[in-house]
C-alpha positions as CSV (number, residue, x, y, z in Angstrom):
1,X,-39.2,-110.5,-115.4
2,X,-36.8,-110.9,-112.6
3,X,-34.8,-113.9,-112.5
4,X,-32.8,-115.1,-108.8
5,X,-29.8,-116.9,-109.4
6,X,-26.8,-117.6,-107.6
7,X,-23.9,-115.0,-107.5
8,X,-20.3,-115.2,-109.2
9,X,-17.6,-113.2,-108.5
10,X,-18.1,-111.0,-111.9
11,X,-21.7,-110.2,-110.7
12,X,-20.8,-108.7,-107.6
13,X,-18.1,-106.5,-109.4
14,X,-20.8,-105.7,-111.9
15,X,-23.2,-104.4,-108.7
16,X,-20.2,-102.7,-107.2
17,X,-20.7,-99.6,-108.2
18,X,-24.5,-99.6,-106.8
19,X,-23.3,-100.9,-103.6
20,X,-20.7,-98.7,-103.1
21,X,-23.0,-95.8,-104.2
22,X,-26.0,-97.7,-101.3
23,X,-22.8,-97.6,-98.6
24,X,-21.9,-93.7,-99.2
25,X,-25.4,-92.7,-98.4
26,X,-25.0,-93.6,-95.0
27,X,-28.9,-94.5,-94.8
28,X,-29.2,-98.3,-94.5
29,X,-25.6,-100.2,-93.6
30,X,-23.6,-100.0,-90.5
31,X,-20.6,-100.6,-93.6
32,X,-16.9,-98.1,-94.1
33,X,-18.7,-96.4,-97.4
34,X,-14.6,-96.6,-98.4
35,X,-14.8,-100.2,-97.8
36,X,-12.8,-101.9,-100.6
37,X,-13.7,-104.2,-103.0
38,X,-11.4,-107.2,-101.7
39,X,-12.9,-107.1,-98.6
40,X,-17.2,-106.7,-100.1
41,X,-16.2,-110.1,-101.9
42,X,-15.3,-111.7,-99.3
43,X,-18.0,-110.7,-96.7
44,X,-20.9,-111.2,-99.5
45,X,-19.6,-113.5,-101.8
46,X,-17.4,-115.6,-100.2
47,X,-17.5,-116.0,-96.5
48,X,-21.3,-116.4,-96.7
49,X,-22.9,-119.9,-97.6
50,X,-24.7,-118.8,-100.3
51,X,-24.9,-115.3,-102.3
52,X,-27.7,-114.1,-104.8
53,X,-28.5,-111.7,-107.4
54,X,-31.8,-110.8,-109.1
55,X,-31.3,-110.3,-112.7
56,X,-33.6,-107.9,-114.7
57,X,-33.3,-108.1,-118.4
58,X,-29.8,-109.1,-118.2
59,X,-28.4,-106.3,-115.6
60,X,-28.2,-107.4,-111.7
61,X,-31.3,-105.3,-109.8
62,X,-30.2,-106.6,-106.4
63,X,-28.3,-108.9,-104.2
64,X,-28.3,-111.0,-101.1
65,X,-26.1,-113.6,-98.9
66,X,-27.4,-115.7,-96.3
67,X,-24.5,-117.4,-93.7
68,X,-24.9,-118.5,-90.0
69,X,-25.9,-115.5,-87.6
70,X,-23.3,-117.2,-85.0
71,X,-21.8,-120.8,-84.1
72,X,-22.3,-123.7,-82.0
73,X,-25.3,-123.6,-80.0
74,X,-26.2,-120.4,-81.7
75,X,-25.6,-122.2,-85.4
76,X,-29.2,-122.7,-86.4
77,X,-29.8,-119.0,-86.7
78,X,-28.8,-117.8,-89.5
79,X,-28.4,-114.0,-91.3
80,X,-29.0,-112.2,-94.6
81,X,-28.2,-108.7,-96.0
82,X,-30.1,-108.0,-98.9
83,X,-29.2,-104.9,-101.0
84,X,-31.3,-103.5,-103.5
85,X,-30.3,-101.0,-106.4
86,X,-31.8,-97.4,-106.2
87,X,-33.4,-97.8,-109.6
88,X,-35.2,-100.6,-108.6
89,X,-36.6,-99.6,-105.1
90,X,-40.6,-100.6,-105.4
91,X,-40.8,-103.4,-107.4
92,X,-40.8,-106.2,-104.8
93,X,-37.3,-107.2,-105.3
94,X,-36.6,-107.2,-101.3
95,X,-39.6,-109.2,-100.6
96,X,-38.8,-111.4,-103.3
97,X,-34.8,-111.6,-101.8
98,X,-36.3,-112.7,-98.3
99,X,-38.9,-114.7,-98.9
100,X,-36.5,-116.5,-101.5
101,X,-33.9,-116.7,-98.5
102,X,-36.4,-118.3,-96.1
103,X,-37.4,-121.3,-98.3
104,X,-33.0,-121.8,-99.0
105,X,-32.2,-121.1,-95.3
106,X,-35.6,-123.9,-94.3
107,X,-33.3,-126.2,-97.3
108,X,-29.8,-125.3,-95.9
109,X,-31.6,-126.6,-92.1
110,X,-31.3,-123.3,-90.2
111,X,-34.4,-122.7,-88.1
112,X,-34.2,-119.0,-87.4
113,X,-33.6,-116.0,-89.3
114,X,-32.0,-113.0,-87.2
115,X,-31.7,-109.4,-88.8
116,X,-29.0,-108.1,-86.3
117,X,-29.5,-104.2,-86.7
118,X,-32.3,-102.8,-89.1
119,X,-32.0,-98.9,-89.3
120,X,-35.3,-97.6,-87.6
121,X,-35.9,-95.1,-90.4
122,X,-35.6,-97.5,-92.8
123,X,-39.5,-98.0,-92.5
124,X,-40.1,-99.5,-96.1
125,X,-37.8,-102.7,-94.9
126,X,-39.2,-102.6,-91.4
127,X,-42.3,-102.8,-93.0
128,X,-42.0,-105.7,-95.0
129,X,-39.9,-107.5,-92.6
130,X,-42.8,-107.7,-89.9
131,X,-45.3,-108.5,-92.8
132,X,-43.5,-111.4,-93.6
133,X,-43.5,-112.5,-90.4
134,X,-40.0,-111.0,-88.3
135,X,-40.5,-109.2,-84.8
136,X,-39.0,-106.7,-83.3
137,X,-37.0,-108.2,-80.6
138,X,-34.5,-105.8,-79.1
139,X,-33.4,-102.3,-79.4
140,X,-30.0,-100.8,-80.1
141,X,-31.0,-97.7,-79.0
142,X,-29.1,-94.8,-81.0
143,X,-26.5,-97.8,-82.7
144,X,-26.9,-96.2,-86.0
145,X,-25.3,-92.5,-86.9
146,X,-27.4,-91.4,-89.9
147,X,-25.9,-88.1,-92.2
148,X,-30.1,-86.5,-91.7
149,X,-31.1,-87.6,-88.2
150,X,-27.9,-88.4,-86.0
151,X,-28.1,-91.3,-84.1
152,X,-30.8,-93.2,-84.4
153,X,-31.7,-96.3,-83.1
154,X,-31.5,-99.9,-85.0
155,X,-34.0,-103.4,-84.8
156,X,-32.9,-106.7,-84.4
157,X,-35.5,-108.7,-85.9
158,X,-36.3,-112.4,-85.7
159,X,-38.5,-114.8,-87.7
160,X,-38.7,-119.0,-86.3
161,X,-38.4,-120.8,-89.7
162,X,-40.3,-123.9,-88.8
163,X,-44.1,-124.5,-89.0
């Protein structure tokens, strides 16, 4: 059973090694795959307004922060990365993660949710993303340098949180 709960600071150094090992595949995050630790705590643990893990039978499965896409007028959008542990690819983890996110971001009052650049091969999150409601609403075209196809083009993708 898969438990969400918030994040502490000893769960994201316990996923560290996962994330580090999703950022060196060079597949999925516009991230330095030597980015240090210091700096992956503060961009998903503590600059974000909320950060989350899925726990499996006591080990963290997956992660996710949601924070403010922008500020002022732009404040009401907000963003999420979600990161999910190769093991655990499959199992709904990423739809649980987002749709999770959704009902805190709908709590926290944002009424958008922006993906800002969603790796065009990365077809099994494109996927889900439009089936739980986000469009495809621009084109960074070739914004993404992957280690099997070049450069590639990423998604920015959009969902309107109110009814």
């Amino acid at each position: 059973m898969s438990v969400i709960r918030p994040m502490q600071e000893a769960d994201f150094k316990a996923f560290w090694p996962v994330f580090t090992k999703i950022l060196q595949r060079r597949e999925t995050y516009s991230l330095d795959p030597g980015l240090p630790l210091e700096q992956g705590l503060r961009d998903w643990l503590e600059y974000p307004d909320e950060s989350w893990v899925v726990e499996q039978e006591g080990k963290i499965k997956a992660i996710y922060y949601l924070k403010a896409n922008a500020t002022g007028p732009g404040a009401h959008v907000c963003n999420c990365g979600y990161m999910v542990s190769l093991t655990a690819r499959g199992q709904g983890l990423a739809r649980m993660m987002c749709e999770h996110s959704q009902q805190r971001a709908r709590e926290l009052g944002y009424k958008a949710m922006q993906f800002n650049s969603v790796v065009s091969t990365n077809r099994v999150a494109v996927t889900l993303w439009e089936k739980l409601g986000f469009r495809k609403v621009g084109i960074l075209p070739r914004a993404f340098k992957h280690p099997e196809h070049g450069y590639i083009d990423s998604f920015v993708m959009y969902k309107w949180l109110e009814e």
